[in-house]
Backbone as CSV, one residue per row, in Angstrom:
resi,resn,N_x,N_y,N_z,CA_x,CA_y,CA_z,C_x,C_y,C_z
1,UNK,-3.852,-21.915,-13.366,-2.501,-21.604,-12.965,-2.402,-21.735,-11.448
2,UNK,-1.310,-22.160,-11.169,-0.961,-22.180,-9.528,-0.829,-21.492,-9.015
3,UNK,-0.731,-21.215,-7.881,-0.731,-19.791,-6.423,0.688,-19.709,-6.925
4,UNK,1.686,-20.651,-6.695,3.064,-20.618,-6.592,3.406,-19.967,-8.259
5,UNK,3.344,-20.491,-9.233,3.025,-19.732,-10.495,3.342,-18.285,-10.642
6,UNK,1.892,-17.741,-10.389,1.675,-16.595,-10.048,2.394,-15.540,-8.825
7,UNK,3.097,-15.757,-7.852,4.319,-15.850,-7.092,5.168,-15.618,-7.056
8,UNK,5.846,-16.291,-8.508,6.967,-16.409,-8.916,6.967,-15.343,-10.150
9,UNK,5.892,-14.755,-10.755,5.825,-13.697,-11.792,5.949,-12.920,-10.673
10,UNK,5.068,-12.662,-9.385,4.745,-11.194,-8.872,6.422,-10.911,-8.104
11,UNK,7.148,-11.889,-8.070,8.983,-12.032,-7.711,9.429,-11.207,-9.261
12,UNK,9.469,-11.521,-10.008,9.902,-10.397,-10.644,9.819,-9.330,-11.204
13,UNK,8.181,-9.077,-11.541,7.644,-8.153,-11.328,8.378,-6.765,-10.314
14,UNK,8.472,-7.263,-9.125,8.738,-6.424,-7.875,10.159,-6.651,-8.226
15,UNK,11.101,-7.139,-8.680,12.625,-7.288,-8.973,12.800,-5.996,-9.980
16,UNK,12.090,-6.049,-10.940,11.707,-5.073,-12.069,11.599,-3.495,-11.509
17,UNK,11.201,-3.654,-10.488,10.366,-2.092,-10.076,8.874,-2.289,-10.781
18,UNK,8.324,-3.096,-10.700,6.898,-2.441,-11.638,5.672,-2.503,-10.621
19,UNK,5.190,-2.236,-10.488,3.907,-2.421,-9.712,2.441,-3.390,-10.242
20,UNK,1.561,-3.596,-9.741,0.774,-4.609,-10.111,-0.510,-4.755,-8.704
21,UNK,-1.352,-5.645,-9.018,-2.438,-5.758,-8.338,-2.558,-7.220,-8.584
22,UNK,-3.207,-7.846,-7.009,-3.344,-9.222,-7.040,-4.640,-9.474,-6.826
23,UNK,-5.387,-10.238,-7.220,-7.118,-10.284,-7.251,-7.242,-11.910,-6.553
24,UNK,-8.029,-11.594,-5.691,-8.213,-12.912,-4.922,-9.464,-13.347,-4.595
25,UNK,-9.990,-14.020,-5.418,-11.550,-14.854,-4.602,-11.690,-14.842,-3.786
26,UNK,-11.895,-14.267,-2.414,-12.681,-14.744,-1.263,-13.734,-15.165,-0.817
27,UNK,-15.150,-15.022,-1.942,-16.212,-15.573,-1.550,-16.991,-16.167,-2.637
28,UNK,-17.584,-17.414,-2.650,-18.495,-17.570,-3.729,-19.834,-17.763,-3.116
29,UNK,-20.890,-17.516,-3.873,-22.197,-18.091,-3.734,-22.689,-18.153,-5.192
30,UNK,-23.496,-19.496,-5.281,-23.971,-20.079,-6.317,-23.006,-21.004,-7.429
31,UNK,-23.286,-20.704,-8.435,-22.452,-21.580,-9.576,-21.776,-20.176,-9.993
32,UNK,-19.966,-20.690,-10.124,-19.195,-19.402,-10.271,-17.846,-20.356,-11.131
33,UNK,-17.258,-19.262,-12.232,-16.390,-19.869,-13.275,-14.832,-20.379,-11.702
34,UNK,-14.993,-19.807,-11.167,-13.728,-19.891,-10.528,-14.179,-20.145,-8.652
35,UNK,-13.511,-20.668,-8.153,-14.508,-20.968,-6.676,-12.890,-19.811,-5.773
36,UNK,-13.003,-19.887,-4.322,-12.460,-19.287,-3.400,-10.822,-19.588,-3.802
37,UNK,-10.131,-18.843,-3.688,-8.686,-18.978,-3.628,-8.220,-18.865,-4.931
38,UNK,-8.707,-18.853,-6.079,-8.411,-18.413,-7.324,-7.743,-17.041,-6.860
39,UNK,-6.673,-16.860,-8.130,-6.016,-15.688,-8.020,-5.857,-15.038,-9.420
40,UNK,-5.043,-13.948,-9.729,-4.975,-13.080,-11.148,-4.122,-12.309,-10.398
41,UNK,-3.394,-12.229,-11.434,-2.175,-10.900,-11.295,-2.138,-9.916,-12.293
42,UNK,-2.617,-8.643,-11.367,-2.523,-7.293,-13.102,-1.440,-6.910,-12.741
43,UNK,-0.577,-6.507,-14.433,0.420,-5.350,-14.195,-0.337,-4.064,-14.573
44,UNK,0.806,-3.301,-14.102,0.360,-1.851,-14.558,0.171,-1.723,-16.337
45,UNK,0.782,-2.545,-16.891,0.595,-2.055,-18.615,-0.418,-3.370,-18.967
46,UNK,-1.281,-3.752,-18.030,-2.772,-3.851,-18.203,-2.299,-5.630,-18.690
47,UNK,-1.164,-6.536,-18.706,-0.461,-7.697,-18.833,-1.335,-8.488,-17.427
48,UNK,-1.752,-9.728,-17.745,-2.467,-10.845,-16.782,-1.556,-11.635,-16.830
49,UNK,-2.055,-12.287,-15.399,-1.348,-13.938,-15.280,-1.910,-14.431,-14.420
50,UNK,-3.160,-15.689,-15.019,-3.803,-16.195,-14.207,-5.253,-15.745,-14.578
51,UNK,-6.367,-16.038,-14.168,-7.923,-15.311,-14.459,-8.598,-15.844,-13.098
52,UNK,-9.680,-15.151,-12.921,-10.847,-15.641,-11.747,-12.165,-15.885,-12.722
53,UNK,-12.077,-15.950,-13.728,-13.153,-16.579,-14.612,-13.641,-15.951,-15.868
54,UNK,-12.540,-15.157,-16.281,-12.879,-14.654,-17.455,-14.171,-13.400,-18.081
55,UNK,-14.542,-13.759,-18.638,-15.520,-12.552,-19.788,-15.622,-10.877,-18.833
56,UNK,-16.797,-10.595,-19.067,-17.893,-9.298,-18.528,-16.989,-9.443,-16.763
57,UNK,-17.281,-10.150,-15.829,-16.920,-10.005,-14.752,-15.274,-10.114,-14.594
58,UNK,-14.465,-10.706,-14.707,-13.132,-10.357,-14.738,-12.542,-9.042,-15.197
59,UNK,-13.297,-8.747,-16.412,-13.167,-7.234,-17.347,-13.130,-6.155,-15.723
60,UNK,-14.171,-6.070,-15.247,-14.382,-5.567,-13.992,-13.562,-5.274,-12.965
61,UNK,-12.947,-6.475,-12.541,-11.792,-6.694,-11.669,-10.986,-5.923,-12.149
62,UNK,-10.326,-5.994,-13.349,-9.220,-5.902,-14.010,-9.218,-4.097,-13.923
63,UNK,-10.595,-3.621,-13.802,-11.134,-1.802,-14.198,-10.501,-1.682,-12.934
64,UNK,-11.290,-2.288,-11.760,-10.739,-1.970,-9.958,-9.340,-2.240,-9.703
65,UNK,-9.140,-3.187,-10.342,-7.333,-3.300,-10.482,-6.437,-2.282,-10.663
66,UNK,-7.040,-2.087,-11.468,-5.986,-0.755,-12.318,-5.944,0.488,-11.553
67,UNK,-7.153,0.861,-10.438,-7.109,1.749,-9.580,-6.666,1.531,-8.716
68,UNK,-6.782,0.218,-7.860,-5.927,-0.351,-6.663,-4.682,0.241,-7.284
69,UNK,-4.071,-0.091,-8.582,-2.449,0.099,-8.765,-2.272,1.273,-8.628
70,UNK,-3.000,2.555,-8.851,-2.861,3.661,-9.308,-2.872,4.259,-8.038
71,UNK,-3.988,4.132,-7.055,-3.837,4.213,-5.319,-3.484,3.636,-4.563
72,UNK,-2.627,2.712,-4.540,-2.151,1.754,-3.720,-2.641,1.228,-2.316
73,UNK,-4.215,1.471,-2.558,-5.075,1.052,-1.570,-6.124,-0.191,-2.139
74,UNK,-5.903,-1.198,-1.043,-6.642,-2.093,-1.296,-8.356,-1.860,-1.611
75,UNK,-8.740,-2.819,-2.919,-10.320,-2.841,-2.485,-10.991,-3.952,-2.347
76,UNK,-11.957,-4.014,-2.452,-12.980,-5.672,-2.739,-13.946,-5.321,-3.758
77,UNK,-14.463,-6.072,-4.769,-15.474,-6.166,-5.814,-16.541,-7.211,-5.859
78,UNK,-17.404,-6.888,-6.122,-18.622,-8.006,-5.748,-18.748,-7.936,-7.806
79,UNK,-18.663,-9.565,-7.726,-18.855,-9.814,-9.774,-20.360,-10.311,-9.142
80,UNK,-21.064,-9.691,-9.595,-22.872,-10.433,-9.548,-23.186,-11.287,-10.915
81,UNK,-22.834,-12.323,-11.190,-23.290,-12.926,-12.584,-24.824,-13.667,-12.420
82,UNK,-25.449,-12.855,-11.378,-26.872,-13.691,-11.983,-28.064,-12.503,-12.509
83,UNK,-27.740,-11.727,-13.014,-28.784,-10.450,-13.536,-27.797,-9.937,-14.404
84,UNK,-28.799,-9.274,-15.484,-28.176,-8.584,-16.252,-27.761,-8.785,-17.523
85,UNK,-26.578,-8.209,-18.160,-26.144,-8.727,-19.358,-25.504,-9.932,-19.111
86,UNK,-24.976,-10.371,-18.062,-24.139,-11.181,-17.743,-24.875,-12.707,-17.744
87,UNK,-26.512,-12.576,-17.118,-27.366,-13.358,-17.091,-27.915,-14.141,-18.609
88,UNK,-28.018,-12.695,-19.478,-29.649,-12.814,-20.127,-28.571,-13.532,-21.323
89,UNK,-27.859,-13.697,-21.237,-27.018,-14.090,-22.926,-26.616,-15.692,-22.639
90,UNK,-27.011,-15.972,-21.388,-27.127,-17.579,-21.337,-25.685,-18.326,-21.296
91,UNK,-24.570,-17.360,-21.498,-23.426,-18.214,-21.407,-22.639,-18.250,-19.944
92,UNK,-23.159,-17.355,-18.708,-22.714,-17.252,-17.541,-23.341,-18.495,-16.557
93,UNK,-22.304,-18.506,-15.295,-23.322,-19.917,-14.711,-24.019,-18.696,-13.263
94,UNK,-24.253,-17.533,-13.222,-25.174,-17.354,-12.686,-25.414,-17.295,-10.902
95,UNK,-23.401,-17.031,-10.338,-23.373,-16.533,-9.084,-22.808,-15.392,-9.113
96,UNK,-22.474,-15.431,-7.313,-21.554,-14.258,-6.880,-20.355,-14.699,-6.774
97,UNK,-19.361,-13.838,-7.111,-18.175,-13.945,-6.533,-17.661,-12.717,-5.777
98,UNK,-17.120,-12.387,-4.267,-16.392,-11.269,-3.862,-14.985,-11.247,-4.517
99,UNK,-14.523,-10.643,-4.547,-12.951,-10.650,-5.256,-12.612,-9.015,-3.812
100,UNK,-11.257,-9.888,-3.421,-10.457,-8.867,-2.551,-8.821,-8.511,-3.867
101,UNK,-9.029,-7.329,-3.623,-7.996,-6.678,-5.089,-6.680,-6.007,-4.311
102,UNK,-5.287,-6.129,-4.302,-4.393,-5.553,-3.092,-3.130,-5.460,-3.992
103,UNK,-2.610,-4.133,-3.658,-1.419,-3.679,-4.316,-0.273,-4.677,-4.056
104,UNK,0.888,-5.051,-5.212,1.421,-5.821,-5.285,2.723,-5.014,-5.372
């Protein structure tokens, strides 16, 4: 999905009154489902638009999301996909991604 896309939901979203959280790639290292500038938009009734790469690590975002919305303070999340469950089941490609998370 496009930046502009996603944009144009978080326009009515905020037309609505609703609140929401915007998740933004800022860093990769290694092999990662989604590279820098990827975006995701949470609403508050837990509704997406857009992904930074799906499964176990997005799930994540989406947990810090929901608190960004709830405190309306920004955070950042480090998705580690090279250890772990995320690793050992062979379907992850096995980087980092930072994700910066900011009330919408």
């Amino acid at each position: 999905m496009k930046s502009l896309d996603i944009f144009n939901h978080l326009l009515g979203i905020k037309l609505a009154g609703k609140n929401a959280a915007l998740a933004t790639i800022i860093r990769t290292k290694g092999s990662t489902p989604r590279k820098a500038g990827s975006k995701m938009l949470i609403m508050e009734d837990g509704n997406l638009i857009g992904t930074i790469g799906g499964g176990c690590g997005e799930a994540e975002v989406i947990e810090t999301a929901m608190v960004v919305i709830s405190s309306q303070k920004p955070a950042q999340h480090q998705v580690d996909l090279t250890k772990g469950l995320f690793y050992e089941d062979g379907g992850i490609c096995g980087g980092i991604m930072d994700v910066f998370i900011e009330p919408v």
